[in-house]
MIKEBA-443558 format. One record per residue (C-alpha): residue number from 1; residue in one letter; x, y, z. Coordinates in steps of 0.5 Angstrom, whole numbers. Each point is the difference from the previous one (the first is absolute). Example, Ala and Ser with C-alpha at 12.3 -4.5 7.8 and 13.67 -1.06 7.14 Angstrom:
BEGIN
+-----+------+-------+-------+-------+
: seq : type :    c1 :    c2 :    c3 :
+-----+------+-------+-------+-------+
:   1 :    A :    25 :    -9 :    16 :
:   2 :    S :     2 :     7 :    -2 :
+-----+------+-------+-------+-------+
END
This chain:
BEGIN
+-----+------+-------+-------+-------+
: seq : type :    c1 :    c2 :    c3 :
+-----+------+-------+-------+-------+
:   1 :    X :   -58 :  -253 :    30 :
:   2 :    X :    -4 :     3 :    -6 :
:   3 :    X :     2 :     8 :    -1 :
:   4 :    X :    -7 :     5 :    -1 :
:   5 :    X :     3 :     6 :     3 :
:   6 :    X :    -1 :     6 :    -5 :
:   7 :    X :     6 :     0 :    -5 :
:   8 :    X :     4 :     5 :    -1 :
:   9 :    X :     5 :     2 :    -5 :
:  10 :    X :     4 :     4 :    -3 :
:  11 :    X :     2 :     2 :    -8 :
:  12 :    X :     8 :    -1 :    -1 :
:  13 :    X :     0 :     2 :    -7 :
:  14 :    X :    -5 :     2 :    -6 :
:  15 :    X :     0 :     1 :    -7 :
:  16 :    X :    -2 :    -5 :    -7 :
:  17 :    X :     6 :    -5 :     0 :
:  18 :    X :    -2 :    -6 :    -6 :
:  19 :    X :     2 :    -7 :     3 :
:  20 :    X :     6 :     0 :    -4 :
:  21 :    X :     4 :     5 :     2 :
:  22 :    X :     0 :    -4 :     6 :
:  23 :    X :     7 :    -4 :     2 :
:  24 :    X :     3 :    -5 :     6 :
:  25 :    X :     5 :     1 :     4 :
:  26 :    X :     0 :    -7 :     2 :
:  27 :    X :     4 :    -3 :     7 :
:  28 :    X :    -5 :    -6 :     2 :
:  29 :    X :     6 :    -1 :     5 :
:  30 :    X :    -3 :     7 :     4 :
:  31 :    X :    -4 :    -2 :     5 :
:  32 :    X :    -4 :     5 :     4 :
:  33 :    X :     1 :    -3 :     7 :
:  34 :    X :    -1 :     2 :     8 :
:  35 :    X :     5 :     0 :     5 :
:  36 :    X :     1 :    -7 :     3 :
:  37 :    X :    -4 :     1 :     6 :
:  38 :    X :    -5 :     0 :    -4 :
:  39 :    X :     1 :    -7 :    -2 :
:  40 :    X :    -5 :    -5 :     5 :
:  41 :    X :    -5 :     6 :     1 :
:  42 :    X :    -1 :    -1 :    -8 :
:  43 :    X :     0 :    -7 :    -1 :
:  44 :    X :    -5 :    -1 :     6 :
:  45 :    X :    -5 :     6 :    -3 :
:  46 :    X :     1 :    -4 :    -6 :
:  47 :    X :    -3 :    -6 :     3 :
:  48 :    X :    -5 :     2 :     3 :
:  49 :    X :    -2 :     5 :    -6 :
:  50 :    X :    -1 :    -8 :    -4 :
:  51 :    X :    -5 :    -1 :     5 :
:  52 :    X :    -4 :     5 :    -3 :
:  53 :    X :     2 :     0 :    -7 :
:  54 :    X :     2 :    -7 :    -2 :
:  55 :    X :     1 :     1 :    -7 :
:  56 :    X :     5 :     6 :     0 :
:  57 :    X :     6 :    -3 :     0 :
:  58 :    X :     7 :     4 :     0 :
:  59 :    X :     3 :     2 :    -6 :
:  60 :    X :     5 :     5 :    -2 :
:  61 :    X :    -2 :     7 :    -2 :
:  62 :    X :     2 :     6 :    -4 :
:  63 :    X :     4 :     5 :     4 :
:  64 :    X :     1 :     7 :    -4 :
:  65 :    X :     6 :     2 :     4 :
:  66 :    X :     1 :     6 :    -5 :
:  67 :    X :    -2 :     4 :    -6 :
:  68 :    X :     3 :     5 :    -4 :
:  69 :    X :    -1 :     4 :    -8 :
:  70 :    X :     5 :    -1 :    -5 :
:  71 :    X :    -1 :     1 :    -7 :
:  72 :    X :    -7 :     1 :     0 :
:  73 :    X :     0 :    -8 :     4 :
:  74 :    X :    -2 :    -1 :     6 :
:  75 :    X :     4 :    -5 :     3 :
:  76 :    X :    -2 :    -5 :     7 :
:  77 :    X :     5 :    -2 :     4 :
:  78 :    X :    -3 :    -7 :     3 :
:  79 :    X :     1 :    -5 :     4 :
:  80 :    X :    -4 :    -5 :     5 :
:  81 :    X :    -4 :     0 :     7 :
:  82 :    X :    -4 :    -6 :     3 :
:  83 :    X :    -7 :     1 :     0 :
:  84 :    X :     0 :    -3 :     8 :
:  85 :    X :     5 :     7 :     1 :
:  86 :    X :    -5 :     5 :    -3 :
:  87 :    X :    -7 :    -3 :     3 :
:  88 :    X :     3 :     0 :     7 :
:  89 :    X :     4 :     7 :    -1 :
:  90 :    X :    -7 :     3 :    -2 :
:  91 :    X :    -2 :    -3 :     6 :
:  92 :    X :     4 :     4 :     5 :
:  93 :    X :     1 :     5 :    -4 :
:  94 :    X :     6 :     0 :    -3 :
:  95 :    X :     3 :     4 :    -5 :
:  96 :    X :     6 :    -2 :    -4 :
:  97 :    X :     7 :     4 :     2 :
:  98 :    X :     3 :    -1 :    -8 :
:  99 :    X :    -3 :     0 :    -6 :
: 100 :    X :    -8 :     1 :    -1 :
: 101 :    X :    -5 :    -6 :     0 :
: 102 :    X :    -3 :    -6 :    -3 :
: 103 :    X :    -1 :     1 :    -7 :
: 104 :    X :    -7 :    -1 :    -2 :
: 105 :    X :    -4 :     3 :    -6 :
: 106 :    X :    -8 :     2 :    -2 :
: 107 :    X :    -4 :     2 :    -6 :
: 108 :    X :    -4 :     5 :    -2 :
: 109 :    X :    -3 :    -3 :    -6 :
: 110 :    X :    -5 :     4 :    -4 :
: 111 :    X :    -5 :    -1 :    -5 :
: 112 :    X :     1 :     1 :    -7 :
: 113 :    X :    -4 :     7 :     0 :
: 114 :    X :     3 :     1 :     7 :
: 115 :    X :    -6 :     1 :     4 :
: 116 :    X :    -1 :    -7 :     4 :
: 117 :    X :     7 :    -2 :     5 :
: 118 :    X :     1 :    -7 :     1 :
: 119 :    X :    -2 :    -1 :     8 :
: 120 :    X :    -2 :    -6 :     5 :
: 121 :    X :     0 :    -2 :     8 :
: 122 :    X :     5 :    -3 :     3 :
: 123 :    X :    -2 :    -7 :     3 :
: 124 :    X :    -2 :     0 :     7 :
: 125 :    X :     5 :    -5 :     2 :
: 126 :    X :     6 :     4 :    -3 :
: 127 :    X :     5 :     2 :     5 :
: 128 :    X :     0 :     6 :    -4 :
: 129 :    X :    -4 :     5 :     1 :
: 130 :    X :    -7 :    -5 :     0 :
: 131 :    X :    -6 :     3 :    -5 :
: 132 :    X :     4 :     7 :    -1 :
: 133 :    X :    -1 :     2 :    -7 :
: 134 :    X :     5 :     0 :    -4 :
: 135 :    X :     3 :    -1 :    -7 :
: 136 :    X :     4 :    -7 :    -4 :
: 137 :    X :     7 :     0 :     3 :
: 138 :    X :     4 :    -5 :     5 :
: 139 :    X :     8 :    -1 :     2 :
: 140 :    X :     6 :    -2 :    -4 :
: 141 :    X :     4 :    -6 :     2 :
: 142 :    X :     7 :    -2 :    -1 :
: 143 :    X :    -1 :    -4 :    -6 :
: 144 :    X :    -3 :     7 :    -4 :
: 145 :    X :     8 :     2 :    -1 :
: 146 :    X :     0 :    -5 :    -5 :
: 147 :    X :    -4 :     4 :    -4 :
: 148 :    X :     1 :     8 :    -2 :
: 149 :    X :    -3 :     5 :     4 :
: 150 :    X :    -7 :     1 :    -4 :
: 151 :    X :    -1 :    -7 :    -1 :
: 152 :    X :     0 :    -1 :     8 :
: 153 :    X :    -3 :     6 :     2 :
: 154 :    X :    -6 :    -3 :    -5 :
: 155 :    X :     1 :    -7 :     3 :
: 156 :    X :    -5 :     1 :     6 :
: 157 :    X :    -5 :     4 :    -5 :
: 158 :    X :    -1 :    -5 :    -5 :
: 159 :    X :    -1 :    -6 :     5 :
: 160 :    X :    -5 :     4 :     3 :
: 161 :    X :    -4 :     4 :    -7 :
: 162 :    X :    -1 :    -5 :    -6 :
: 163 :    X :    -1 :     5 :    -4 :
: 164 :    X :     4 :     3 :    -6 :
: 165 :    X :     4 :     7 :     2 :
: 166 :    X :     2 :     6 :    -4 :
: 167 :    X :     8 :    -1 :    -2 :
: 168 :    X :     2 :     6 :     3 :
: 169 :    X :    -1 :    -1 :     8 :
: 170 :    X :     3 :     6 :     4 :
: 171 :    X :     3 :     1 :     7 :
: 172 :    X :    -3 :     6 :     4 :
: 173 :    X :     2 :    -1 :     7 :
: 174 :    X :     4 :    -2 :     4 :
: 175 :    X :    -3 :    -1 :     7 :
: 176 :    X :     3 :    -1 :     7 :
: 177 :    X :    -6 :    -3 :     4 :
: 178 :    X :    -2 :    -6 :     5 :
: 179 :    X :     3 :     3 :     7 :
: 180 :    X :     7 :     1 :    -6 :
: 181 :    X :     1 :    -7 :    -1 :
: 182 :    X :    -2 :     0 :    -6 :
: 183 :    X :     0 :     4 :    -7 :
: 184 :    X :    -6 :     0 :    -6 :
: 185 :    X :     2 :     2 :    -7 :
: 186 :    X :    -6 :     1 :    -3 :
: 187 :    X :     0 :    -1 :    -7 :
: 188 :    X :    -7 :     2 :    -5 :
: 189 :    X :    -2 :    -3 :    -5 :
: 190 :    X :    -6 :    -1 :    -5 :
: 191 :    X :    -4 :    -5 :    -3 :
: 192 :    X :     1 :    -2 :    -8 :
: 193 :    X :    -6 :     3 :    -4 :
: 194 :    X :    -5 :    -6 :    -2 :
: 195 :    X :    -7 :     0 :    -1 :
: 196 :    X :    -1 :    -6 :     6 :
: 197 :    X :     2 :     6 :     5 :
: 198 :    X :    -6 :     2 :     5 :
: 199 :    X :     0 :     4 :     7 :
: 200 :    X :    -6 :    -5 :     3 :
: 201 :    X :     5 :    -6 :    -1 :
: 202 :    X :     4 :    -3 :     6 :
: 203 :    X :     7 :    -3 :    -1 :
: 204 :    X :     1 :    -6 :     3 :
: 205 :    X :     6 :     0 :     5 :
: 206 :    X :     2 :    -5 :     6 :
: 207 :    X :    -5 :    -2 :     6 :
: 208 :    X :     6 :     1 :     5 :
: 209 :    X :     1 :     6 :    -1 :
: 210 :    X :    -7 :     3 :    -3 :
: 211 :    X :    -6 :     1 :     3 :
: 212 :    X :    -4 :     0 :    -6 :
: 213 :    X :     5 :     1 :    -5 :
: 214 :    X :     1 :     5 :    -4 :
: 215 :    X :    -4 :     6 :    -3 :
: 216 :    X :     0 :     6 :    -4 :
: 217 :    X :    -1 :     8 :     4 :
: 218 :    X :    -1 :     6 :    -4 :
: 219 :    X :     5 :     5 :     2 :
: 220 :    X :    -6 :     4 :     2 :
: 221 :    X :    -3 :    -4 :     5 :
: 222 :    X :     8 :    -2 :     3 :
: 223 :    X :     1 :     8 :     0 :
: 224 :    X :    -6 :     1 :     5 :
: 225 :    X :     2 :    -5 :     5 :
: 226 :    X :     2 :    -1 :     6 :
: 227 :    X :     8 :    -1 :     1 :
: 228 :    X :    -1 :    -3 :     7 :
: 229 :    X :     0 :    -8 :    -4 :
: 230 :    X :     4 :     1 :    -5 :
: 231 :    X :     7 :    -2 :    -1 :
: 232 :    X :     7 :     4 :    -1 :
: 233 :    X :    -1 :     0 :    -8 :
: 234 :    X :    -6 :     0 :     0 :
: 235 :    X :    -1 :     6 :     4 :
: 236 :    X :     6 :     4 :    -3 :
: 237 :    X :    -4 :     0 :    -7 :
: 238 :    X :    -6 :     2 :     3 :
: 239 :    X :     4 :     6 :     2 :
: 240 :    X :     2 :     1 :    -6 :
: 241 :    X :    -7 :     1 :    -4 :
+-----+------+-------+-------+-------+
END
């Protein structure tokens, strides 16, 4: 199944938080989990899910369960969910009845003189949102709690950008989105100052995922469009110019 329904979102949390200030509160051993019921009708979704989609495979993904501010540290109350149970709750419309979402991030990355935002189309073979506009960003995986929160949040980005970053890289949303199975930090970072940087020049990134790559969008030209295929990070930053 290949989700192209208008996505909606909304906002948890706002502000300016550096990368830094952000800390686990690790319990791998919680996972997100349906009623037992649920088990066969899941296994045969997944089935026939890898009929369509035979290069995904069922990894274990962040769940956010919680957060809260102490000390001026955010702090991430994660465990994990199967990749299998998120699909098909987004499916049927399931909404989690603990905890938030799927934990996933995306990028607003801005040219050294904030003029031009970092943007592409979505694959048309991808199961998420096919040729949707939208910025660098992806879901973390288990294994992200291995390293500290902004390393991990950054994982995904740097995957996808082959590009150097300023080092203070900012968290500000958090949004609760795709029929609330999931939630999106969205990060916003700039680019390093060198003289090799032009607008007219398009960043690489993966086929499967891409179409055409990556391309830089004045901010001018991405306050004048239409939201109608544009992604929730995307279009909360549009809002906000």
């Amino acid at each position: 199944m290949i989700f192209k329904e208008k996505p909606q979102f909304k906002s948890l949390w706002e502000g300016n938080l550096l990368l830094n200030n952000i800390e686990w509160i690790r319990s791998p051993s919680l996972e997100y989990l349906l009623p037992k019921n649920y088990d066969i009708s899941i296994k045969e979704f997944w089935k026939n899910h890898l009929k369509e989609f035979p290069n995904d495979y069922d990894g274990k993904l962040l769940f956010l369960f919680d957060f809260y501010f102490k000390d001026e540290i955010l702090y991430l109350e994660v465990g994990i969910i199967q990749f299998s149970t998120v699909i098909y709750m987004v499916s049927n419309k399931i909404k989690p009845v603990s905890g938030i979402g799927m934990l996933g991030v995306q990028c607003i990355i801005l040219s050294p003189d904030n003029k031009y935002i970092l943007v592409g189309n979505r694959s048309n073979k991808n199961i998420y949102y096919p040729r949707y506009m939208t910025i660098p960003g992806g879901m973390l995986e288990n294994h992200d709690l291995n390293r500290n929160p902004k390393e991990a949040l950054l994982r995904e980005i740097y995957e996808e950008v082959g590009i150097s970053l300023c080092k203070d890289i900012f968290l500000i949303s958090i949004l609760k989105g795709w029929n609330e199975v999931s939630v999106t930090f969205l990060l916003r970072a700039k680019v390093k100052k060198n003289n090799d940087f032009s607008p007219d020049k398009t960043i690489l990134a993966e086929k499967d995922e891409w179409e055409n790559n990556l391309n830089w969008m004045s901010l001018k030209k991405l306050k004048k469009l239409s939201n109608k295929q544009l992604l929730d990070g995307l279009i909360y930053y549009q809002s906000k110019l």
